[in-house]
C-alpha positions as CSV (number, residue, x, y, z in Angstrom):
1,X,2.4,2.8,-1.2
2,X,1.2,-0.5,-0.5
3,X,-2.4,-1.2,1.7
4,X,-0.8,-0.5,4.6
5,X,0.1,3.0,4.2
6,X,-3.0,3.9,2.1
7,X,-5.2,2.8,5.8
8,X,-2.4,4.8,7.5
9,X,-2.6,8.1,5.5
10,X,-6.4,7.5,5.4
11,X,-6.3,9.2,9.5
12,X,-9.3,7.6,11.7
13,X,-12.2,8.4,9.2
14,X,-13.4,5.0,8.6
15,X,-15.5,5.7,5.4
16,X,-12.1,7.4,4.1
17,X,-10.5,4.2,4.6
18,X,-12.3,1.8,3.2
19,X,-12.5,4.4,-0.1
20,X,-8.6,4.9,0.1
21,X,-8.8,0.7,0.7
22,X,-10.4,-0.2,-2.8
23,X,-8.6,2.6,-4.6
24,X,-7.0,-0.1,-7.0
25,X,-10.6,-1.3,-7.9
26,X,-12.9,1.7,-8.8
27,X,-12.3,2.6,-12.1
28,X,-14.1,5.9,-13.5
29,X,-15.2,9.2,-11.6
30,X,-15.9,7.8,-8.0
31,X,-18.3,10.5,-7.2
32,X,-20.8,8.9,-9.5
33,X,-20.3,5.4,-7.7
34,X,-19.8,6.0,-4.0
35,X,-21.2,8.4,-1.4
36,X,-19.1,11.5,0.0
37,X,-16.2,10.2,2.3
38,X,-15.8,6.9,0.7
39,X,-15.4,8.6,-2.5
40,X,-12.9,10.9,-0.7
41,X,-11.0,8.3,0.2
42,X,-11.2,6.8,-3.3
43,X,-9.8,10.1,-4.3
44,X,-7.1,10.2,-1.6
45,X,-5.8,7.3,-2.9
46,X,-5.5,8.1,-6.5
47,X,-3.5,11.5,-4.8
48,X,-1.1,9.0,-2.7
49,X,-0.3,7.6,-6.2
50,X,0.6,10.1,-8.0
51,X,2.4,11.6,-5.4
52,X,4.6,8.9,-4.6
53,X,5.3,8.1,-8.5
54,X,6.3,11.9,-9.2
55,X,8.1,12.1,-6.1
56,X,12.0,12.2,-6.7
57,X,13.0,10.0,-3.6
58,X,11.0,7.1,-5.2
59,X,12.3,8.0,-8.1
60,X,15.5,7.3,-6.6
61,X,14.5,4.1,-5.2
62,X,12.4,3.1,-8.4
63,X,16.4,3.3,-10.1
64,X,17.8,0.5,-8.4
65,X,15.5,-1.7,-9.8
66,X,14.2,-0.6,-13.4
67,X,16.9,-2.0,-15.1
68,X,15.4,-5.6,-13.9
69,X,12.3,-5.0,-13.5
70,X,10.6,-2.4,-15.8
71,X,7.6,-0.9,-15.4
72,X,6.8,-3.1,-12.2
73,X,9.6,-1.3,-10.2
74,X,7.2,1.2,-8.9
75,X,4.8,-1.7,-7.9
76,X,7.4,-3.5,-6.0
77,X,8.8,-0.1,-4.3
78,X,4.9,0.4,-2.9
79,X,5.8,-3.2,-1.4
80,X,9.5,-2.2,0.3
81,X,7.8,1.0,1.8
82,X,4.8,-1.3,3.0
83,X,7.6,-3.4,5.0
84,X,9.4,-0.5,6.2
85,X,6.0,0.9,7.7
86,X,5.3,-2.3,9.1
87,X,8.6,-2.3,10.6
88,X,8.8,0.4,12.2
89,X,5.3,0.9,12.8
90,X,6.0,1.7,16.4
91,X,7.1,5.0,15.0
92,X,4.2,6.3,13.5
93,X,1.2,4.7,15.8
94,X,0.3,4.2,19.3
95,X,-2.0,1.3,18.1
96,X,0.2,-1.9,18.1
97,X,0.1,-3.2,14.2
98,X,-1.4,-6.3,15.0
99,X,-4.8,-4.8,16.5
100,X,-4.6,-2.0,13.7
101,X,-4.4,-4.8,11.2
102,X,-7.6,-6.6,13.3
103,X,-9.1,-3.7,13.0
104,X,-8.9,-2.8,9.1
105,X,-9.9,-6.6,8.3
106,X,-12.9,-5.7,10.8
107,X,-13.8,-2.6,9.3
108,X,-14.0,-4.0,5.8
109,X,-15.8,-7.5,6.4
110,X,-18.1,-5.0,8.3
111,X,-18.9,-2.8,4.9
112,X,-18.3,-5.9,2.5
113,X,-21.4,-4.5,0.7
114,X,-19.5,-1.5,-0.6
115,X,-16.2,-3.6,-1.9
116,X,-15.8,-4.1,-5.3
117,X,-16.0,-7.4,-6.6
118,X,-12.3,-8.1,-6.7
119,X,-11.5,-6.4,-3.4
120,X,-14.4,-9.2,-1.5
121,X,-12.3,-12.1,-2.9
122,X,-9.2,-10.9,-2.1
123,X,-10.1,-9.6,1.5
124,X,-10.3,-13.4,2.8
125,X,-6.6,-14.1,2.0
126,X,-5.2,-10.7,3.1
127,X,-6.7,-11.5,6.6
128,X,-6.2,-15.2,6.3
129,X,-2.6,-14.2,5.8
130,X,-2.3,-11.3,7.7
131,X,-0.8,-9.1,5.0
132,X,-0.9,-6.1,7.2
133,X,1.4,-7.7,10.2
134,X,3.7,-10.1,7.7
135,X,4.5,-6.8,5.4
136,X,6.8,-6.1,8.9
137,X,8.5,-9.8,7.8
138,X,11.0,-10.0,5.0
139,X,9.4,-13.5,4.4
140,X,6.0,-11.9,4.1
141,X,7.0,-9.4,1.6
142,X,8.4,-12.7,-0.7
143,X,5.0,-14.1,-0.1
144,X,3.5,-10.9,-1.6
145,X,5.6,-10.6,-4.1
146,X,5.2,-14.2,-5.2
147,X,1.7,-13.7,-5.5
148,X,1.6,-10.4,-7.1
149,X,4.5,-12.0,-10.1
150,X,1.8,-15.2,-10.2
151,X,-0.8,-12.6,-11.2
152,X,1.0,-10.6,-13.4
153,X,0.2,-10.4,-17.0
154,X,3.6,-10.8,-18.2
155,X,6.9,-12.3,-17.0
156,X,7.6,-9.7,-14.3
157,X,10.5,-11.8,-11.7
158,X,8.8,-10.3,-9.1
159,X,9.1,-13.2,-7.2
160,X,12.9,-12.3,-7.0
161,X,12.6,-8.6,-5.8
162,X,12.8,-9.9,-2.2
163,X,16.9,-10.5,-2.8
164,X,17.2,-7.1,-4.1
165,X,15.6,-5.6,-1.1
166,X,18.1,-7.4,1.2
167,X,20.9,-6.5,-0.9
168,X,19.8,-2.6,-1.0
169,X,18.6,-2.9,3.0
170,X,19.6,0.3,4.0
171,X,19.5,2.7,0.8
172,X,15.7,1.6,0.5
173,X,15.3,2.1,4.1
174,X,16.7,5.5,4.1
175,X,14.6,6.3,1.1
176,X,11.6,5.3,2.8
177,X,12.6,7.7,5.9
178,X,13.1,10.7,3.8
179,X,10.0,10.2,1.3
180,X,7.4,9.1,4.5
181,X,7.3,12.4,6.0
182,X,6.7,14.3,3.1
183,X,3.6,12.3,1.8
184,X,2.4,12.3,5.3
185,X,2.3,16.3,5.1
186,X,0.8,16.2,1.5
187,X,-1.9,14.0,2.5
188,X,-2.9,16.1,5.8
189,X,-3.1,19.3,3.7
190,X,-5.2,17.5,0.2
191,X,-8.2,18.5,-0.2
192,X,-10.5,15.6,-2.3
């Protein structure tokens, strides 16, 4: 799960999602660093990780792409299940994606003081962009792709995952459907 599913899982607690927001970017015991819910969500979003790399159906979707791209497969899955979110995002909210997108960016300019260093530079570019609303874009996935292979530490190809993603539409899609559910149900019932 990409950044739009870990504000998605995150419910309508907005101290929980801005903790489940800079996951990626607190390293250590986040009790000792941030304040009750924000640590929460901090700790919410290590669970969404583990849970979705244990879980057999990304499993299954992590297969059709280890062979190419190694140990980044699971990071480009997080990216395909972004897009189907964003897709079908009509499904799972009431809110229209572009005002739930608005609002995140709001919500975290708001509380810049509690990002981590890395998550204030990068916030500018993910609403200058609108990663949120282009993850619903096959072009906006390549974009983040692009940028995520540019940042790499080693020759990853990510760049090129967007081709595998067209060419395995539907079985990543399906995927998605079966796996969403189920981390939807572990989330509601975890317990930070």
């Amino acid at each position: 799960m990409n950044f739009l599913a870990h504000l998605y899982l995150s419910g309508n607690d907005d101290k929980i999602k801005i903790g489940n927001f800079i996951g990626d970017f607190v390293k250590g015991n986040p009790r000792d660093q941030y304040e009750g819910k924000i640590a929460d969500g901090i700790i919410i979003h290590r669970e969404i990780d583990r849970y979705t790399d244990a879980h057999p159906v990304s499993q299954r979707s992590k297969k059709r792409l280890v062979e190419k791209y190694r140990h980044y497969s699971g990071v480009i899955i997080d990216i395909f299940y972004d897009h189907f979110l964003a897709a079908h995002w009509d499904e799972f909210s009431s809110v229209q994606l572009q005002q739930y997108a608005r609002e995140s960016y709001t919500l975290m300019n708001e509380n810049i003081e509690m990002l981590p260093h890395r998550a204030r530079y990068m916030l500018p570019y993910m609403e200058k962009y609108n990663w949120l609303l282009n993850y619903s874009k096959l072009e906006g996935i390549a974009r983040t792709l692009d940028g995520m292979s540019r940042r790499a530490s080693f020759k990853s190809r990510m760049e090129e995952a967007v081709h595998d993603l067209e060419a395995h539409y539907e079985g990543f899609q399906s995927d998605f459907f079966d796996f969403f559910p189920e981390i939807r149900g572990h989330i509601a019932e975890f317990k930070p």
